[in-house]
C-alpha positions, -999 to 999 in steps of 0.1 A, spaced: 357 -364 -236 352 -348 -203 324 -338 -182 313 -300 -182 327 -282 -157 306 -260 -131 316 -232 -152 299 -249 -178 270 -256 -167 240 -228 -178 231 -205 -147 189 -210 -135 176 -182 -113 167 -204 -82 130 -205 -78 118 -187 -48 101 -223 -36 131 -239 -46 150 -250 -12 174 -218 -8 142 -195 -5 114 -217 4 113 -214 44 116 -174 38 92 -173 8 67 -192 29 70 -167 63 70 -136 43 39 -149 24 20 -162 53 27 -126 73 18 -104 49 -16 -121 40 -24 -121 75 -18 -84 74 -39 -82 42 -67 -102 51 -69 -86 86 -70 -50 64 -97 -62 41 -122 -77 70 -123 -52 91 -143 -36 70 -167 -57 68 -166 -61 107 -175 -23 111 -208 -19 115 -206 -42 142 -178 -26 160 -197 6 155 -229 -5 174 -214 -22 198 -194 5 209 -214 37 198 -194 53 177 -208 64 144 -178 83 138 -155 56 141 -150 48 102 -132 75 94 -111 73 126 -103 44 124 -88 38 92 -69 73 100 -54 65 130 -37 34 112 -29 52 85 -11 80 100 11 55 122 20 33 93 26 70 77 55 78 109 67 41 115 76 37 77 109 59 84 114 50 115 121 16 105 136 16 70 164 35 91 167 9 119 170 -17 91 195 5 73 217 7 106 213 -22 126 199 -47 102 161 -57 94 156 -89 122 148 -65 152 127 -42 135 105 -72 114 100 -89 151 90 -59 166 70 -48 139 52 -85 139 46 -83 181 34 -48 179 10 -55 153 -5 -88 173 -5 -68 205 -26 -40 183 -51 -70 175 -53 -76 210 -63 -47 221 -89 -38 193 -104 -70 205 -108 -64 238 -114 -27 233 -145 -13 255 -149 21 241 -140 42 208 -109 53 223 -95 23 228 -103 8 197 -88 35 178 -57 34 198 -56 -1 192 -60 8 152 -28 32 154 -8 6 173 -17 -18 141 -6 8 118 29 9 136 32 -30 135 24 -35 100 41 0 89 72 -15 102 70 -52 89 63 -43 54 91 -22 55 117 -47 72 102 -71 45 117 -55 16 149 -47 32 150 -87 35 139 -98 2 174 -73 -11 194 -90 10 181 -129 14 171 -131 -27 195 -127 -58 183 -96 -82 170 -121 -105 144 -136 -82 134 -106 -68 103 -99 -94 91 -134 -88 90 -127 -48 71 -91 -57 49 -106 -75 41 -138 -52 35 -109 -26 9 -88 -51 -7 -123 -52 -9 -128 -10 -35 -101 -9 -56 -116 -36 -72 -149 -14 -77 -119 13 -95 -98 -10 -115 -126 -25 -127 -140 13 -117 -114 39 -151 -95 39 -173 -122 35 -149 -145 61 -151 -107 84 -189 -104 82 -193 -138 90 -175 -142 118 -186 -109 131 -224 -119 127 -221 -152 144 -195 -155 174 -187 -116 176 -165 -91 155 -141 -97 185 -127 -128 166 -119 -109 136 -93 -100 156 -82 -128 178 -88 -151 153 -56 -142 134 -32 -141 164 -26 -176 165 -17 -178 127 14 -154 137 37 -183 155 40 -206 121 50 -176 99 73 -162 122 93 -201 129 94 -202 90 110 -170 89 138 -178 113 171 -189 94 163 -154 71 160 -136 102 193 -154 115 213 -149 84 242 -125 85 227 -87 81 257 -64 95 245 -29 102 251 -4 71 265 28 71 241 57 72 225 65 39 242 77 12 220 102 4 232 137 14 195 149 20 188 123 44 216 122 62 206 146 91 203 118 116 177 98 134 168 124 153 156 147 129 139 125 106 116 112 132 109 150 135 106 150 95 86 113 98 62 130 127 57 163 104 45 144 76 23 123 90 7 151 113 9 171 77 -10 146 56 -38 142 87 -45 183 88 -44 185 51 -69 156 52 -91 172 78 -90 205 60 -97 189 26 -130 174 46 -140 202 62 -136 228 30 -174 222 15 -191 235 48 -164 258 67 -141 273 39 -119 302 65 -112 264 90 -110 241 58 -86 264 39 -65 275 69 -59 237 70 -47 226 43 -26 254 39 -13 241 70 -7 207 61 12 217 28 40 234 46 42 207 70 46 183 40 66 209 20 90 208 53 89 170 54 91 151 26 125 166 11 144 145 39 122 116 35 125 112 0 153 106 -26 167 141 -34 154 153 -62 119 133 -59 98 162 -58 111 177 -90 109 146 -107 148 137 -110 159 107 -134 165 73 -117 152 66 -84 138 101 -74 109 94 -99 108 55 -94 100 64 -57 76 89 -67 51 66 -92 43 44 -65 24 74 -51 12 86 -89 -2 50 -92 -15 41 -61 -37 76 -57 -59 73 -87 -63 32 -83 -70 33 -44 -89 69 -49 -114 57 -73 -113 18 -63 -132 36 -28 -161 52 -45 -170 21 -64 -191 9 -43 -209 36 -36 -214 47 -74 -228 9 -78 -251 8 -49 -264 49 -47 -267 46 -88 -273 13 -105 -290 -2 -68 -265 -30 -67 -268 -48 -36 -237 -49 -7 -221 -83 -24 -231 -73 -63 -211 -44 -54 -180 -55 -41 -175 -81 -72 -157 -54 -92 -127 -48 -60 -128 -85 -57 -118 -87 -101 -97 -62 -95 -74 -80 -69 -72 -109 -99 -61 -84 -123 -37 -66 -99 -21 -105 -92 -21 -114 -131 -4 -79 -137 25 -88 -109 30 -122 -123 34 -110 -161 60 -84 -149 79 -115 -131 87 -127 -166 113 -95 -171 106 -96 -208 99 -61 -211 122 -35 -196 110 -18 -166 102 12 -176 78 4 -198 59 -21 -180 56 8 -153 40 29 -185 17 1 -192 10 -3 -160 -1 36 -157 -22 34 -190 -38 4 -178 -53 20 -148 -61 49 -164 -80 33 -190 -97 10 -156 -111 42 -143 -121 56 -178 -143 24 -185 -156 25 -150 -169 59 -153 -192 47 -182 -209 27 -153 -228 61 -140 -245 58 -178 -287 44 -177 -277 29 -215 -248 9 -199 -249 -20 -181 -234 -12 -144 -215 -44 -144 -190 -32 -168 -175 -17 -138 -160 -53 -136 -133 -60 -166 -130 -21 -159 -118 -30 -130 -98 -61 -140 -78 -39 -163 -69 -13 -136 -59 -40 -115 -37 -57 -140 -18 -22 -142 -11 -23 -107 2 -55 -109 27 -46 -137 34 -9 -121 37 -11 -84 57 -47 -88 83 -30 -109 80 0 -91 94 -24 -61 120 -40 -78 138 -10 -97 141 3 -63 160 -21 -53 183 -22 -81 188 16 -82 197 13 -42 229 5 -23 228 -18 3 230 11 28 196 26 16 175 -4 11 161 2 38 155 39 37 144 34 -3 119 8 10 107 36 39 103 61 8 78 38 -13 61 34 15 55 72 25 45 81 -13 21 51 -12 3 64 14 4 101 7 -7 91 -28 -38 71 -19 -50 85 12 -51 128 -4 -61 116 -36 -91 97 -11 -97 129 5 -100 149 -25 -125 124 -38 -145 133 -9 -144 161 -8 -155 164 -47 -186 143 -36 -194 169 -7 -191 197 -29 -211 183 -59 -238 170 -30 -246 136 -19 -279 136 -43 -256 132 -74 -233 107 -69 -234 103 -106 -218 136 -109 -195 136 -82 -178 99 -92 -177 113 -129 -158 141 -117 -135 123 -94 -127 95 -121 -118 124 -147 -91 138 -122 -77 106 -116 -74 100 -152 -57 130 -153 -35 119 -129 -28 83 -144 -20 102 -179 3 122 -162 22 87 -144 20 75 -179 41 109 -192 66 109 -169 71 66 -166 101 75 -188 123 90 -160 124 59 -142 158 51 -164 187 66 -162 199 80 -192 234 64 -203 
């Protein structure tokens, strides 16, 4: 008898911990929940920053400015990781976001600190995106939905402790710390990250794509118009309650800019809802904006309507981060095709935000906001991971990077309009029924998730 020969021997998908993958694992992790729990403390750390520096305006500008430079950087780097490799653009992306820390910490005035907030959206923008261009080209596609998943889980110990950790910190040595604090944690992540960084990643021919092929040139002018697109639509969608000629003017405004924009920064085809990756690309948008949209006014509905206190209210975001982590790692197991699970995951969240809306009822308790919640998390953890990695499959090497950039841009198109038109629903109902106005929002969305659900289908290619 002889012994089996390699050939022989049954085929394991190396564990992402296992020695291949464990250095890279561990860096990616460690970044990315230092960018998560930085996003979920700050805040908490905002009514300080607002006193301190007088600014009463400076919610809303700052999660903007950061939003609007992740919006820009997005492209800009899936193409630099496309052409010349991801390395450069994840180190940059990593310094830019510390020296962005920096400077919100030591900011003196509004304008710095927002300036500070854009230079963090640029960072982070940039390493999320050079992230998944190396988790296509350091993992095999059969770890990939394990890594996806261990990265839906990094933001869950963030959204369990970030606030409280934020609050804390900002209520005993100074909300300057919530920023400094995590600078130091950046040197350990990045030496882990090394040997990926140093393996072999040749530049890639330009995109394959015929639509985006116009150069870098214009689609940092396409990147630019988007972002400054979604920013006047946003503005015009806030301002349309109280001065309808300005309000409309600007929104009509930001639609052609976005009209102009997003055909060369999407898949071809995206917009009409094209089999294969077109629509992939597009349902990380159709699931992010009712989740993130309606996962905004919780808090509100709980505290203005059923008088929860700060904490009470923030339990059902916090449930929803465990549901969103046991959704990812369910979807690791690949035992139901993609598709579906990205159908499941739609229903799921739609049926979150249904059960949520009962909350605003006198005859129901206000804490079933909670398994509501857990269940519209758990579709995001089945959707958005799968979302991730049939993108990855359905792209060529030369537009992982530029596929990566795309899910990116629909993300935050997605959550951030769908936020604004939840405002502006509660301005135009009136801030004396929040009842009203969170019903009417969380019907929309539901609309919304239904329609995901429809059109989950497309995702696969028809052979």
């Amino acid at each position: 008898m002889t012994a089996p020969t390699t050939v022989d021997a049954p085929y394991s998908t190396p564990g992402i911990f296992s020695p291949r993958y464990r250095t890279a694992t561990s860096g990616i992790l460690l970044v990315i929940t230092l960018i998560a729990f930085e996003g979920m403390s700050i805040g908490a750390a905002m009514p300080a920053i607002s006193k301190d520096l007088q600014a009463i305006d400076l919610y809303g500008w700052s999660f903007s400015a950061f939003l609007m430079a992740g919006l820009f950087v997005t492209v800009m780097a899936g193409q630099w990781s496309d052409r010349r490799g991801h390395a450069l653009p994840f180190l940059l992306g990593v310094a830019v976001f510390v020296a962005g820390m920096i400077i919100a910490g030591a900011a003196v005035n509004k304008g710095m600190f927002i300036a500070a907030r854009a230079v963090q959206g640029f960072g982070g923008g940039a390493v999320i995106v050079a992230s998944y261009v190396m988790i296509a080209r350091v993992y095999r596609p059969d770890a990939r939905p394990k890594i996806f998943a261990a990265l839906s889980s990094a933001w869950v110990v963030p959204a369990l402790i970030g606030p409280s950790v934020g609050g804390l910190v900002a209520g005993t040595v100074g909300w300057r710390w919530v920023f400094y604090g995590i600078v130091p944690l950046v040197i350990p992540a990045l030496l882990m990250l090394l040997p990926a960084l140093r393996a072999k990643d040749e530049p890639k021919a330009a995109a394959g794509d015929a639509v985006r092929r116009a150069g870098p040139v214009a689609m940092t002018l396409a990147a630019a118009g988007a972002a400054v697109g979604a920013g006047v639509l946003l503005y015009g969608v806030g301002v349309l309650h109280r001065q309808p000629p300005i309000g409309l003017a600007a929104c009509a405004a930001g639609l052609l800019l976005l009209g102009l924009s997003l055909p060369r920064l999407l898949p071809a085809g995206s917009l009409r809802l094209r089999r294969g990756l077109p629509t992939t690309v597009v349902m990380r948008g159709l699931l992010s904006g009712p989740f993130f949209c309606v996962n905004s006014f919780i808090p509100l509905m709980l505290q203005e309507v059923r008088d929860f206190s700060d904490t009470a209210a923030g339990v059902a975001l916090t449930t929803g981060a465990l549901g969103w982590s046991a959704g990812a790692y369910l979807q690791s197991r690949g035992v139901v095709r993609r598709e579906r699970l990205i159908m499941f995951g739609a229903v799921a969240v739609t049926a979150g935000i249904l059960l949520t809306a009962l909350a605003v009822i006198p005859a129901v308790p206000g804490w079933i906001a909670v398994p509501a919640w857990v269940v519209a998390g758990l579709g995001m953890g089945m959707g958005i991971s799968s979302v991730n990695v049939t993108t990855m499959a359905q792209s060529s090497d030369a537009e992982q990077g530029a596929n990566s950039a795309s899910l990116q841009v629909t993300d935050t198109l997605g959550a951030s309009l769908a936020i604004g038109f939840g405002g502006a629903l509660i301005n135009f109902v009136g801030h004396d029924d929040i009842a009203t106005g969170f019903v009417a929002i969380s019907l929309v969305m539901a609309v919304l998730g239904t329609f995901a659900a429809i059109v989950a289908g497309r995702v696969r290619v028809r052979t």
